[in-house]
C-alpha positions in Angstrom: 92.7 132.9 98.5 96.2 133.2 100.0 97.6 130.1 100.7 99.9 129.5 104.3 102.2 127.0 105.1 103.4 127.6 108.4 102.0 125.5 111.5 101.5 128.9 113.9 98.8 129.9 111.1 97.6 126.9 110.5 96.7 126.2 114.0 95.0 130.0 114.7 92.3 128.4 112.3 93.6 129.7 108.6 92.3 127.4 105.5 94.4 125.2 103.8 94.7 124.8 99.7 93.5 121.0 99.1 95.6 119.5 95.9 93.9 117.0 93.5 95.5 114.1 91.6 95.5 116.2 88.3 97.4 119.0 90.4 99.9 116.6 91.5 100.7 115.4 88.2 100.6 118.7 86.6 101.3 121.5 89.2 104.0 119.7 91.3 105.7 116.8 89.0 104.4 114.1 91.2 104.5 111.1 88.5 103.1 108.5 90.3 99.6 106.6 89.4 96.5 106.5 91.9 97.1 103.0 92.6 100.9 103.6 93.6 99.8 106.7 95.6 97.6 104.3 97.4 100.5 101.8 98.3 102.8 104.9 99.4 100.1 106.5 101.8 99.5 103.0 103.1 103.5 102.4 104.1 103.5 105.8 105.4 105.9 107.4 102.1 103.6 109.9 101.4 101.1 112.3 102.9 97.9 110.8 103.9 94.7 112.4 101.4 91.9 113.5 103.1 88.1 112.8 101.9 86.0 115.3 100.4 82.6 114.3 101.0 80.8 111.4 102.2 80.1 107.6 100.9 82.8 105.2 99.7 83.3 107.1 96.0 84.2 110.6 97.9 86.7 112.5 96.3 90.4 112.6 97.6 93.0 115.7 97.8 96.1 116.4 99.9 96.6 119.7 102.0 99.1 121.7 99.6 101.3 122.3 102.7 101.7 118.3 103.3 103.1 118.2 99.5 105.3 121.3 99.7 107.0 119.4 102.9 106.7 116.1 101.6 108.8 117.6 98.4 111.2 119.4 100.5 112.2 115.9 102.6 113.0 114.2 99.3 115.2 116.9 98.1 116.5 116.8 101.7 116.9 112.7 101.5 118.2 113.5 98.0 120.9 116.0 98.9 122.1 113.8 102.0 123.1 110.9 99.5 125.3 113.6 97.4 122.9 113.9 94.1 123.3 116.7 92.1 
């Protein structure tokens, strides 16, 4: 499955990759726990998962494409404050 990033696609109906917490951790570098995941998609720090599946124990994932841009604002954010 190829996976696209860009909205114009996105938009004309294509699929987008979903990312698990394991993926996160592993594929991406993202080092924070569930719980503090929780706090940052509450205050609005980082993409919002969506809900895979019904009743209150559903599992969670985020769209790859959210993480890829949330990723490329912090290195953004990063670079403004002169960090190497």
């Amino acid at each position: 499955m190829e996976t696209t990033t860009n909205t114009t696609t996105r938009n004309q109906g294509a699929s987008r990759r979903v990312v698990s917490l394991g993926e996160l951790h592993e594929r991406f570098g993202v080092p924070y726990t569930r719980q503090h995941l929780h706090r940052r998609m509450r205050d609005g720090t980082f993409p919002k998962a969506v809900k895979l599946g019904a009743g209150k124990f559903a599992r969670r994932a985020w769209f790859e494409d959210d993480i890829l841009e949330w990723l490329d604002r912090q290195a953004a954010e990063r670079e403004e404050v002169g960090h190497d």
